[in-house]
PyMOL commands that place a pseudoatom at each C-alpha (Angstrom):
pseudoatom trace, name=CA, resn=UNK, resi=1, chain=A, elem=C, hetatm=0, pos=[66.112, -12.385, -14.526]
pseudoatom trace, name=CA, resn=UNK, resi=2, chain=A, elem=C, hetatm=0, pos=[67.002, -9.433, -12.006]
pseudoatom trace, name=CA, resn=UNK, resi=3, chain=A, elem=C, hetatm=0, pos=[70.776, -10.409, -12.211]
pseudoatom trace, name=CA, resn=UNK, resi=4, chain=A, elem=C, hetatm=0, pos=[73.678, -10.110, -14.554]
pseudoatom trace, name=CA, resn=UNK, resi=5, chain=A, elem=C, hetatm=0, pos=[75.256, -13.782, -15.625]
pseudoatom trace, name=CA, resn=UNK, resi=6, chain=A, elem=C, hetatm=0, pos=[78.042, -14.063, -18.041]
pseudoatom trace, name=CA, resn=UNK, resi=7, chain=A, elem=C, hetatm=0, pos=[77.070, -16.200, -21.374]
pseudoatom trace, name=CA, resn=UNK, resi=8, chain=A, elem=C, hetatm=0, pos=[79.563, -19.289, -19.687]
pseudoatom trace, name=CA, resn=UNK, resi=9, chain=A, elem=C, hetatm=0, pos=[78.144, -19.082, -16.687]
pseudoatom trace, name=CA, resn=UNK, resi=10, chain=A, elem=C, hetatm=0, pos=[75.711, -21.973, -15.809]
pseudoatom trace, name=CA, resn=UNK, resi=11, chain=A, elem=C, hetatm=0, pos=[73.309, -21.496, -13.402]
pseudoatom trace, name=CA, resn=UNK, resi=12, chain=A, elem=C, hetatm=0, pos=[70.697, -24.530, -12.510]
pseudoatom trace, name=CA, resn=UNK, resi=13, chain=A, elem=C, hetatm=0, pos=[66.731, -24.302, -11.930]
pseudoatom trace, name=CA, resn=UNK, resi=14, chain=A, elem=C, hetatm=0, pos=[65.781, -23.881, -8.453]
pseudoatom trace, name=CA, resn=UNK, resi=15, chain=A, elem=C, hetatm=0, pos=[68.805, -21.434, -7.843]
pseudoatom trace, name=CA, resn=UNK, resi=16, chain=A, elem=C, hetatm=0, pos=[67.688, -18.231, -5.729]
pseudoatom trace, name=CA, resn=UNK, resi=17, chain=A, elem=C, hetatm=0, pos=[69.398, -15.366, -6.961]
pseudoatom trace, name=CA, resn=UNK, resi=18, chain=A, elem=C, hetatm=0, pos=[68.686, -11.582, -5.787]
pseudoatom trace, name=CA, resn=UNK, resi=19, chain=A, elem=C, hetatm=0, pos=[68.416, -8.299, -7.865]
pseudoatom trace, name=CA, resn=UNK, resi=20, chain=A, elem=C, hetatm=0, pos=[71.490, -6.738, -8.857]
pseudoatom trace, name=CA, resn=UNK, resi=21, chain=A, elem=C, hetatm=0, pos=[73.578, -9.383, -8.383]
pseudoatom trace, name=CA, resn=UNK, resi=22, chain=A, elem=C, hetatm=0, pos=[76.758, -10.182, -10.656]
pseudoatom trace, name=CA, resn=UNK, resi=23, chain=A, elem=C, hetatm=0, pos=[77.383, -13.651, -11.584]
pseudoatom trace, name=CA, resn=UNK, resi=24, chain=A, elem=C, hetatm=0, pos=[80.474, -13.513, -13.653]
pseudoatom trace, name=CA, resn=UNK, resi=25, chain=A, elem=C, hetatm=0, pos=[82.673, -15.823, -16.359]
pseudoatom trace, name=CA, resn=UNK, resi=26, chain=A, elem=C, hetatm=0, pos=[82.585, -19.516, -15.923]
pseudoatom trace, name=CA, resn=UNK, resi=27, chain=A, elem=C, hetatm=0, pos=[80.538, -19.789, -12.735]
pseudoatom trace, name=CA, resn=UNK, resi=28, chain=A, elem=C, hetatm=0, pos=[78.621, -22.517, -11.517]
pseudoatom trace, name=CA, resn=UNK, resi=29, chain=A, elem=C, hetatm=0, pos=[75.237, -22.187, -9.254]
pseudoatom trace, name=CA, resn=UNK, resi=30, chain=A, elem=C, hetatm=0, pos=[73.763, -25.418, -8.266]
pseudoatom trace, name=CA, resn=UNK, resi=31, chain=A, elem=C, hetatm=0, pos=[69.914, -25.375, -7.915]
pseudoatom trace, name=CA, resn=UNK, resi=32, chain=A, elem=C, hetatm=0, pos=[69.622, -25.078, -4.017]
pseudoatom trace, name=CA, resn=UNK, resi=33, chain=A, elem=C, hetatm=0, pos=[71.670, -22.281, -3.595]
pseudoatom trace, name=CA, resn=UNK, resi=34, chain=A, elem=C, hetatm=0, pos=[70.212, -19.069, -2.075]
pseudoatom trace, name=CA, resn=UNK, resi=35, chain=A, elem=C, hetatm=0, pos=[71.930, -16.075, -2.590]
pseudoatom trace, name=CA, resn=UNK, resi=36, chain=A, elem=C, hetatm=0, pos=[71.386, -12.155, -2.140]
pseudoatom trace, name=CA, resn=UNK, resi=37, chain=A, elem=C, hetatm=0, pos=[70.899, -8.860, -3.355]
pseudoatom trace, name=CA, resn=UNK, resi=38, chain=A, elem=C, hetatm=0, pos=[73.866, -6.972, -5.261]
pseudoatom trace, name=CA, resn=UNK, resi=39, chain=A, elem=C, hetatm=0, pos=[76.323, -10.343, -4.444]
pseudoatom trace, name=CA, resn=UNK, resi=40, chain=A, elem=C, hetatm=0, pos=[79.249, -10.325, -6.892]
pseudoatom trace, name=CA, resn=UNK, resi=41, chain=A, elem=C, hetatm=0, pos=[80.195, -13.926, -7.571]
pseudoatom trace, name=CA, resn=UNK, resi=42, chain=A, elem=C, hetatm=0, pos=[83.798, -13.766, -9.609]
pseudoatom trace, name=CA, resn=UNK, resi=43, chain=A, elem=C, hetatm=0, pos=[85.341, -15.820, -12.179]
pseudoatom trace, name=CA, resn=UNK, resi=44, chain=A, elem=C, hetatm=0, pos=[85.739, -19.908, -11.578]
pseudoatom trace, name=CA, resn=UNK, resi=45, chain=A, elem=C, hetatm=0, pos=[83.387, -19.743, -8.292]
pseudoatom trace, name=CA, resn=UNK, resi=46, chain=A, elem=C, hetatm=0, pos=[81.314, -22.553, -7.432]
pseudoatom trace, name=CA, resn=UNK, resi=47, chain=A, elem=C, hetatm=0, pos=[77.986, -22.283, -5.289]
pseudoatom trace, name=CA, resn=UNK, resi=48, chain=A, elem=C, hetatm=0, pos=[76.897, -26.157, -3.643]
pseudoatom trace, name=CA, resn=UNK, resi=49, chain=A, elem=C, hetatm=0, pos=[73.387, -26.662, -3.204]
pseudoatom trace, name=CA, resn=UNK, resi=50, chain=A, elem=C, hetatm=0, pos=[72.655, -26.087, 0.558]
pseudoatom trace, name=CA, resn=UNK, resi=51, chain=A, elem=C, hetatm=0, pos=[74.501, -22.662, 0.553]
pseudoatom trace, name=CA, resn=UNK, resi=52, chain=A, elem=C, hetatm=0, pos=[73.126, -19.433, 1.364]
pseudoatom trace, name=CA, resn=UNK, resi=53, chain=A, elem=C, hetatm=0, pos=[74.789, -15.928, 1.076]
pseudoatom trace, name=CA, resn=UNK, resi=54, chain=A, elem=C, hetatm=0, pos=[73.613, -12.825, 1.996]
pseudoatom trace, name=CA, resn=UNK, resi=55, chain=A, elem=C, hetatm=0, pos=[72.785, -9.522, 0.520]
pseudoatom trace, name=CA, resn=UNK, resi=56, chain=A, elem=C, hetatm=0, pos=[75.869, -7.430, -0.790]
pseudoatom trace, name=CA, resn=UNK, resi=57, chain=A, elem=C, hetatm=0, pos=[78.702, -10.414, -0.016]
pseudoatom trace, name=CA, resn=UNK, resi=58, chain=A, elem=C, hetatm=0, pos=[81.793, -10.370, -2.419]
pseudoatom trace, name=CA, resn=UNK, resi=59, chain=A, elem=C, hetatm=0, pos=[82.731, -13.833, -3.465]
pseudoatom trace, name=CA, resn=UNK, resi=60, chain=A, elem=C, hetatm=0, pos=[86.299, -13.470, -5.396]
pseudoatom trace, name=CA, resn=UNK, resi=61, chain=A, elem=C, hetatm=0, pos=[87.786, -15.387, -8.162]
pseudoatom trace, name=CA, resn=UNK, resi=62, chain=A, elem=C, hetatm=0, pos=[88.343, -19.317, -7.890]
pseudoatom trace, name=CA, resn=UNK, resi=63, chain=A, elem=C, hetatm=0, pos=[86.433, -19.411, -4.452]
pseudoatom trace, name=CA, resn=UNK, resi=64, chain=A, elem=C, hetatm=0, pos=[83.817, -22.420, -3.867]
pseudoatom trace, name=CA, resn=UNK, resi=65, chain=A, elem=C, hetatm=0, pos=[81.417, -22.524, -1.418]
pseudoatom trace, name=CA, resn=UNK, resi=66, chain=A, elem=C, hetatm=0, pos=[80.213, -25.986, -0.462]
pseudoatom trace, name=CA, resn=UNK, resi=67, chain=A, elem=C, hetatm=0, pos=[76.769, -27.344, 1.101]
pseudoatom trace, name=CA, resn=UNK, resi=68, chain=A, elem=C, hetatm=0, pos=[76.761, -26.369, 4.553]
pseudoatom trace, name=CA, resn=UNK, resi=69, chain=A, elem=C, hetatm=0, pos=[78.551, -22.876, 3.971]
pseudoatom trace, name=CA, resn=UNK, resi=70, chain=A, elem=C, hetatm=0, pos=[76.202, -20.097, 5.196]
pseudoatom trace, name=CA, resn=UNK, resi=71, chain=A, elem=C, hetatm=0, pos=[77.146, -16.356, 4.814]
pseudoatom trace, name=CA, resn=UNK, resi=72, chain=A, elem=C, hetatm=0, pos=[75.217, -13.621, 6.419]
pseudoatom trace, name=CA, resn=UNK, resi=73, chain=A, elem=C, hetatm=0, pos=[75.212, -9.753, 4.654]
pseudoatom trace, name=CA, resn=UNK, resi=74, chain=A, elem=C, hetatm=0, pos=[78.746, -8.240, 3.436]
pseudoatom trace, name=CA, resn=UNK, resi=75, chain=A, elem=C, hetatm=0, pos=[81.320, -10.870, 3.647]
pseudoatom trace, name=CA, resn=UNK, resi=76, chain=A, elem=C, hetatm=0, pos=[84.009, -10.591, 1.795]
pseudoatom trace, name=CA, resn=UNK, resi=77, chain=A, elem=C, hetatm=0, pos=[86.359, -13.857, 0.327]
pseudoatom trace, name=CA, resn=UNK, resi=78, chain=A, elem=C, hetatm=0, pos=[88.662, -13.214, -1.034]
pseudoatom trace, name=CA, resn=UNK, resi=79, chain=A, elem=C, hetatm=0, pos=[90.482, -15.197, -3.946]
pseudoatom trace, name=CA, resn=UNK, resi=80, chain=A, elem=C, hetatm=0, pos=[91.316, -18.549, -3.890]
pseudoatom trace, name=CA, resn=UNK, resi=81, chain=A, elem=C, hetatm=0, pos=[89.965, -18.510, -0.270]
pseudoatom trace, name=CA, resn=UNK, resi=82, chain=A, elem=C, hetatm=0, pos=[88.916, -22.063, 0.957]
pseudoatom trace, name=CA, resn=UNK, resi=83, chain=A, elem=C, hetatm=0, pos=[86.122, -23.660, 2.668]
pseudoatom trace, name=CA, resn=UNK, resi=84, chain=A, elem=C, hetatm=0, pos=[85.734, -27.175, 3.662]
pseudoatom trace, name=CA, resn=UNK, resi=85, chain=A, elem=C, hetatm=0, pos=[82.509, -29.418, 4.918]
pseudoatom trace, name=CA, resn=UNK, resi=86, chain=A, elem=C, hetatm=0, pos=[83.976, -32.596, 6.023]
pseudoatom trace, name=CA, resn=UNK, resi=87, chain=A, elem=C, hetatm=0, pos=[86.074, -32.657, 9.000]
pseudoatom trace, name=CA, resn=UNK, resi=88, chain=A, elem=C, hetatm=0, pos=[88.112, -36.025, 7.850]
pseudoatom trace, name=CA, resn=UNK, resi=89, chain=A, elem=C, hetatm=0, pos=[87.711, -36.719, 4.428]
pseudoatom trace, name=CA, resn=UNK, resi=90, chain=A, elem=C, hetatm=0, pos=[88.461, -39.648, 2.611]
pseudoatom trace, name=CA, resn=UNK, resi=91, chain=A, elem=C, hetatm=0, pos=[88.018, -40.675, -0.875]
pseudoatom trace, name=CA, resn=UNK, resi=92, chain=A, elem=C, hetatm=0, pos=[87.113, -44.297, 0.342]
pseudoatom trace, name=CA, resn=UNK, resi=93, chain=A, elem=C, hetatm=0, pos=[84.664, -43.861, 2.748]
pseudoatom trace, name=CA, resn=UNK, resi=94, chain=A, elem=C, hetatm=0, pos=[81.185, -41.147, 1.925]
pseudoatom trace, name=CA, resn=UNK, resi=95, chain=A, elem=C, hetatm=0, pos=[80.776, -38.798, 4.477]
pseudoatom trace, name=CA, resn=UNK, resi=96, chain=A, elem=C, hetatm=0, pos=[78.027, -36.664, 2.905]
pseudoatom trace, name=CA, resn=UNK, resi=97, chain=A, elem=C, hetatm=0, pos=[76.012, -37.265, 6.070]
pseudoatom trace, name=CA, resn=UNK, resi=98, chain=A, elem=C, hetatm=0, pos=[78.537, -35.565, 8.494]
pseudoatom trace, name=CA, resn=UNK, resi=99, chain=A, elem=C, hetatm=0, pos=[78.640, -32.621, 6.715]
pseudoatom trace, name=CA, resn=UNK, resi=100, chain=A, elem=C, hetatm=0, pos=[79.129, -30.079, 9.486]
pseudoatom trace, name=CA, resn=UNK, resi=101, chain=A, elem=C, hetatm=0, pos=[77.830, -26.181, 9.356]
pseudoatom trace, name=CA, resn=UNK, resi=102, chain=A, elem=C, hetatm=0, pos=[80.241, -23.357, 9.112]
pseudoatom trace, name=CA, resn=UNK, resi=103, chain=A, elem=C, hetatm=0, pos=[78.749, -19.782, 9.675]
pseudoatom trace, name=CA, resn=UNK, resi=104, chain=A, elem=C, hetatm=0, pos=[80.236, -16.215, 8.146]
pseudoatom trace, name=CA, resn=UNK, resi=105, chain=A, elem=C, hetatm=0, pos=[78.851, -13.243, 10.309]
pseudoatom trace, name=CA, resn=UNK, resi=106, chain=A, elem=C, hetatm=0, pos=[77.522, -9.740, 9.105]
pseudoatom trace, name=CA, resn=UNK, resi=107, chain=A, elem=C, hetatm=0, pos=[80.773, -8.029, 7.568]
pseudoatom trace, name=CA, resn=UNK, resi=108, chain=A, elem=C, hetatm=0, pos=[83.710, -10.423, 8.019]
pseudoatom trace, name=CA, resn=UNK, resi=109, chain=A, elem=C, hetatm=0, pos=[86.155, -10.410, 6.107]
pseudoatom trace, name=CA, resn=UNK, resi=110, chain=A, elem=C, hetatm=0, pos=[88.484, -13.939, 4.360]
pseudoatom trace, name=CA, resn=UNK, resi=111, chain=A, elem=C, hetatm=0, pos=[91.693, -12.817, 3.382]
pseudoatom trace, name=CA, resn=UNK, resi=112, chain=A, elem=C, hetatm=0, pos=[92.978, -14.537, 0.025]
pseudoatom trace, name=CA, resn=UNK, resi=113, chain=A, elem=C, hetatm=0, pos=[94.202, -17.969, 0.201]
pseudoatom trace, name=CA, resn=UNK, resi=114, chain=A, elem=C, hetatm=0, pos=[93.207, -18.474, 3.535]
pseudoatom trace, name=CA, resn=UNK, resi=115, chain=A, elem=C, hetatm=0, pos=[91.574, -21.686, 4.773]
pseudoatom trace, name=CA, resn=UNK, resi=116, chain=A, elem=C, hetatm=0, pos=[88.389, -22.118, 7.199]
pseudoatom trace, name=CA, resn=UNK, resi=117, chain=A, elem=C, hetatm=0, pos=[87.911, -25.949, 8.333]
pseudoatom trace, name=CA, resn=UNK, resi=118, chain=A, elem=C, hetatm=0, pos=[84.201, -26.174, 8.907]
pseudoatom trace, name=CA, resn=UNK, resi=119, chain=A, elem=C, hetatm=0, pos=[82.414, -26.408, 11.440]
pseudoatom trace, name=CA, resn=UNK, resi=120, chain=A, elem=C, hetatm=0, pos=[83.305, -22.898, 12.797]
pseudoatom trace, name=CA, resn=UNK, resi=121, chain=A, elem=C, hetatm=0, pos=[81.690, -19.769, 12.818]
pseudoatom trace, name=CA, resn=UNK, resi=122, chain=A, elem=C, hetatm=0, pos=[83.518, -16.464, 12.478]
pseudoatom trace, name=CA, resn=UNK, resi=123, chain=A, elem=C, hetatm=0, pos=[81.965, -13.503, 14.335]
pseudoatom trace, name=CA, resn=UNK, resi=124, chain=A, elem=C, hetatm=0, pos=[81.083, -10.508, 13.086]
pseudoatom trace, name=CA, resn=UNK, resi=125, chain=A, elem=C, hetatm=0, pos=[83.846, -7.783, 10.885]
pseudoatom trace, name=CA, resn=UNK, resi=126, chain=A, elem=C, hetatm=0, pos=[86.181, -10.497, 12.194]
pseudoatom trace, name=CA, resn=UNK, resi=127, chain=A, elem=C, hetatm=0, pos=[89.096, -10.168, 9.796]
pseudoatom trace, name=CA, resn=UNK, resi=128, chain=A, elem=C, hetatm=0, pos=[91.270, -13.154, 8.716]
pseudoatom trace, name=CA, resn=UNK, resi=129, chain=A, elem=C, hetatm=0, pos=[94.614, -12.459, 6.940]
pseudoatom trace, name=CA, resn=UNK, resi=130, chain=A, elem=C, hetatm=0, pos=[95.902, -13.712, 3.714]
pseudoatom trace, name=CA, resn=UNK, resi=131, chain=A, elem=C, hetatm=0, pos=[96.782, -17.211, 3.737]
pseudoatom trace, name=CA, resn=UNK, resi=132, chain=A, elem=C, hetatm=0, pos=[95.399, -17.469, 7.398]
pseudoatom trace, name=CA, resn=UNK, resi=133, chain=A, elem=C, hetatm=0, pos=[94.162, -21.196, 8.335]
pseudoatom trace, name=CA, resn=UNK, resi=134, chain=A, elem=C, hetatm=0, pos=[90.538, -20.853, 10.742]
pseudoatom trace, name=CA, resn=UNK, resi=135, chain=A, elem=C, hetatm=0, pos=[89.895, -24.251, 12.750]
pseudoatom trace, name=CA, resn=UNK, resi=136, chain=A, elem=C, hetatm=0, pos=[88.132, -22.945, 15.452]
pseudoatom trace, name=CA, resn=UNK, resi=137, chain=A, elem=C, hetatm=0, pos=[85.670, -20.090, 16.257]
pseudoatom trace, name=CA, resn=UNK, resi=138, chain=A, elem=C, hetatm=0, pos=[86.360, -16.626, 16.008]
pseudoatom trace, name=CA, resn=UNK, resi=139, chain=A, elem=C, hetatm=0, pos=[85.127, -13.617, 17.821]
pseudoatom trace, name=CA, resn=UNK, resi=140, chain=A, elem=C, hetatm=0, pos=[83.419, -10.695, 16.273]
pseudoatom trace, name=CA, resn=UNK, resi=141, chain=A, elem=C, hetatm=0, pos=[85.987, -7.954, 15.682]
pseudoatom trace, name=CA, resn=UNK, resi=142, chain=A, elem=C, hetatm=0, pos=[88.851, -10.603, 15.864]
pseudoatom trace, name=CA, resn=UNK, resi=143, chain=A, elem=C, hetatm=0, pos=[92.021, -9.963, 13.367]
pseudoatom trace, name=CA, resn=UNK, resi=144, chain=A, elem=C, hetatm=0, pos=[93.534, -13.520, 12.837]
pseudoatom trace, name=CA, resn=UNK, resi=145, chain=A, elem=C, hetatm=0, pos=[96.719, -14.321, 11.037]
pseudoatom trace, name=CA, resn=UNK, resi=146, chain=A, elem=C, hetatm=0, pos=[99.186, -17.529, 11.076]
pseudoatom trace, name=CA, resn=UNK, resi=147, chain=A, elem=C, hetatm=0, pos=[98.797, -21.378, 10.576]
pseudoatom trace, name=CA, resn=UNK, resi=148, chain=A, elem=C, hetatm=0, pos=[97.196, -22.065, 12.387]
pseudoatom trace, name=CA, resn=UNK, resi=149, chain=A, elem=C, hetatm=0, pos=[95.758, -18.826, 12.918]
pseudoatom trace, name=CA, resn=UNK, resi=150, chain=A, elem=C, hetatm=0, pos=[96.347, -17.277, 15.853]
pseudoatom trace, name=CA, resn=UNK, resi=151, chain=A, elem=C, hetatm=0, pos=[94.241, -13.444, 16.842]
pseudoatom trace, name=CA, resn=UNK, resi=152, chain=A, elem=C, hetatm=0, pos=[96.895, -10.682, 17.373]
pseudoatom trace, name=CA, resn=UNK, resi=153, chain=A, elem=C, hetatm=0, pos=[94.268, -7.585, 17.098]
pseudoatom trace, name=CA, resn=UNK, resi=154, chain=A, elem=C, hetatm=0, pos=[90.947, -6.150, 17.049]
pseudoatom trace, name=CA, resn=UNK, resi=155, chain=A, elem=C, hetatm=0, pos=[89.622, -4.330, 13.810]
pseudoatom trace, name=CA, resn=UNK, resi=156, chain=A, elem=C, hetatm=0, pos=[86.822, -2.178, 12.823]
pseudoatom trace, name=CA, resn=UNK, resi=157, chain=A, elem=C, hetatm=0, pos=[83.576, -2.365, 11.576]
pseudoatom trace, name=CA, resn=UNK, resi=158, chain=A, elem=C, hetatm=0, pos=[85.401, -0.009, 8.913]
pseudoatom trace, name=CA, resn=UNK, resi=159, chain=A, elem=C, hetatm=0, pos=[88.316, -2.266, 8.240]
pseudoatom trace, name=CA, resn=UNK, resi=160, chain=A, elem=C, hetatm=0, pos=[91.443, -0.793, 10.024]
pseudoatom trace, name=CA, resn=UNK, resi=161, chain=A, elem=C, hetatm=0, pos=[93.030, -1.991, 13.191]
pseudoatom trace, name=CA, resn=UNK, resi=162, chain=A, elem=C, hetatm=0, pos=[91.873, -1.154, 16.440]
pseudoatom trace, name=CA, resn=UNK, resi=163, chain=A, elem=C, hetatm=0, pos=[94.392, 0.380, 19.422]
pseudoatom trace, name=CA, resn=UNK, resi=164, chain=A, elem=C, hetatm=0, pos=[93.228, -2.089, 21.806]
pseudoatom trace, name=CA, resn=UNK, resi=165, chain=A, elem=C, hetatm=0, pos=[94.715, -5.256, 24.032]
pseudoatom trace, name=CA, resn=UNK, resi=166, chain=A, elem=C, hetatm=0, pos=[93.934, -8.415, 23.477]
pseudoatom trace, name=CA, resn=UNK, resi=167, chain=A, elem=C, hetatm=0, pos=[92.731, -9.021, 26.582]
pseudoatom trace, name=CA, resn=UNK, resi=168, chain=A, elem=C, hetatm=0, pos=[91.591, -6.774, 29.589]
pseudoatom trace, name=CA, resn=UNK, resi=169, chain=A, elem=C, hetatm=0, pos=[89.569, -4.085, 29.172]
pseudoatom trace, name=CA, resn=UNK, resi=170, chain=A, elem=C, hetatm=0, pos=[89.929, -1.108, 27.150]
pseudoatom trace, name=CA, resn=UNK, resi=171, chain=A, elem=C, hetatm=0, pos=[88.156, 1.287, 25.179]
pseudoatom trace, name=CA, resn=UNK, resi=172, chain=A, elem=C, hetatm=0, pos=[89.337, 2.904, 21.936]
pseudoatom trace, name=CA, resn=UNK, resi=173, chain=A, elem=C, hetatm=0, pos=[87.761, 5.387, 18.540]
pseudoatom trace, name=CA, resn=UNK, resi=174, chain=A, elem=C, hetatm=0, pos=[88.172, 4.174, 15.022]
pseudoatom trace, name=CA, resn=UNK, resi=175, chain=A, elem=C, hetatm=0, pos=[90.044, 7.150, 13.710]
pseudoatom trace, name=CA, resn=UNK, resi=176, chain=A, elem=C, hetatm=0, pos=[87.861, 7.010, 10.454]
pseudoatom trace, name=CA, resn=UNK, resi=177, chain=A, elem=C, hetatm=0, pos=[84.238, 6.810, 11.739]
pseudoatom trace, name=CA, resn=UNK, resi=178, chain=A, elem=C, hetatm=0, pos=[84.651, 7.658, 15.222]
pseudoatom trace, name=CA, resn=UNK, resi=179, chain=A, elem=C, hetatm=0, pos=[83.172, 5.047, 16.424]
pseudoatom trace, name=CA, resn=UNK, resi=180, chain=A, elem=C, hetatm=0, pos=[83.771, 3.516, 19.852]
pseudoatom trace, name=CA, resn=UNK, resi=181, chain=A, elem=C, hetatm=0, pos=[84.863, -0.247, 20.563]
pseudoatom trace, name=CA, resn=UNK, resi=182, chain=A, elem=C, hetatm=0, pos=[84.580, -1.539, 23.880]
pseudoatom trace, name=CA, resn=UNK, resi=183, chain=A, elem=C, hetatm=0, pos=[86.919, -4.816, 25.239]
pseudoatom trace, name=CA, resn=UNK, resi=184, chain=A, elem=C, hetatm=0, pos=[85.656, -6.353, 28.002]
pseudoatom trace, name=CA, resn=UNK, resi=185, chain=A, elem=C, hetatm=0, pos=[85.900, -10.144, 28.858]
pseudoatom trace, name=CA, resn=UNK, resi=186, chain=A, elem=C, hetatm=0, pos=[87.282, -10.528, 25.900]
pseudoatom trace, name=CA, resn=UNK, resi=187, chain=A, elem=C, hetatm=0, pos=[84.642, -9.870, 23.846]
pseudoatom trace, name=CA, resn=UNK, resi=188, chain=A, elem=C, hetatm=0, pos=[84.485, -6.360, 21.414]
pseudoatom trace, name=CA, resn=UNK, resi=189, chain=A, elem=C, hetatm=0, pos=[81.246, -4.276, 20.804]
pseudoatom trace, name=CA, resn=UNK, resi=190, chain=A, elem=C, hetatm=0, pos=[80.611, -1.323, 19.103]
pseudoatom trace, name=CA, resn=UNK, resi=191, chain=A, elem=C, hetatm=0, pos=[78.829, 1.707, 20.895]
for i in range(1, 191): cmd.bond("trace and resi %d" % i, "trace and resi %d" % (i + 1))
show_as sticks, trace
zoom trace
């Protein structure tokens, strides 16, 4: 074993986990799950079967990711975040066929307590707020806040908020990196 796991964490055969990674108190990995190099998994999280997280992602406390959940390098979720995998469930009636996908880009960031309603996929060092509810897709760079959530900025691949309109076209320089960040068509890419 190439990873750290807490004595009360359980951890099923078949589970894919990379070097360096954390896997902390009460955890549970189920046996499909593939997940990265130096990942931190925190207390109470719960990985489903047909998941796969990337290298270096931060999964906080009380955070489950179900089947269908897909993360790609250095997202962050923060606690209590919430993902779903059925559109319209009900207790009555099995759905586990119409599972449907939801997709994490490179470096985004899931405020705590927020909510993403799968099916979406959230572009790249997108950033959604605390408490934030995702039902549709978001664009890389996007800062989303509200219920539902609604984009009022652009942030940086370093995490602050970018001096740029939401729509038109504009160019700005993260003050940090100095970095530039091009809008145009409504769309944000880094130079």
């Amino acid at each position: 074993m190439n990873y750290q796991k807490h004595e009360t964490a359980i951890v099923d055969e078949g589970a894919q986990i990379g070097e360096g990674s954390r896997v902390w108190h009460f955890v549970h990995v189920c046996g499909g799950a593939k997940i990265g190099k130096g990942v931190s998994l925190g207390q109470n999280v719960f990985v489903g079967n047909k998941v796969t997280i990337g290298d270096q992602c931060k999964i906080q406390n009380n955070v489950s990711v179900y089947d269908n959940v897909h993360l790609e390098e250095g997202v962050f979720c923060g606690p209590s975040m919430v993902f779903t995998n059925v559109y319209n469930p009900r207790s009555l009636i099995e759905r586990k066929d119409q599972y449907l996908d939801t997709i994490v880009k490179k470096g985004a960031t899931l405020g705590a307590n927020c909510t993403i309603v799968c099916g979406v996929t959230i572009g790249e060092y997108a950033f959604v707020g605390a408490g934030a509810v995702i039902n549709k897709d978001v664009p890389a760079y996007a800062l989303m806040v509200g219920v539902p959530a609604k984009q009022i900025g652009w942030m940086s691949q370093y995490g602050e908020q970018l001096d740029l309109p939401l729509t038109g076209n504009a160019q700005t320089k993260c003050q940090h990196t100095d970095t530039i960040y091009t809008l145009e068509n409504g769309l944000v890419t880094k130079n």
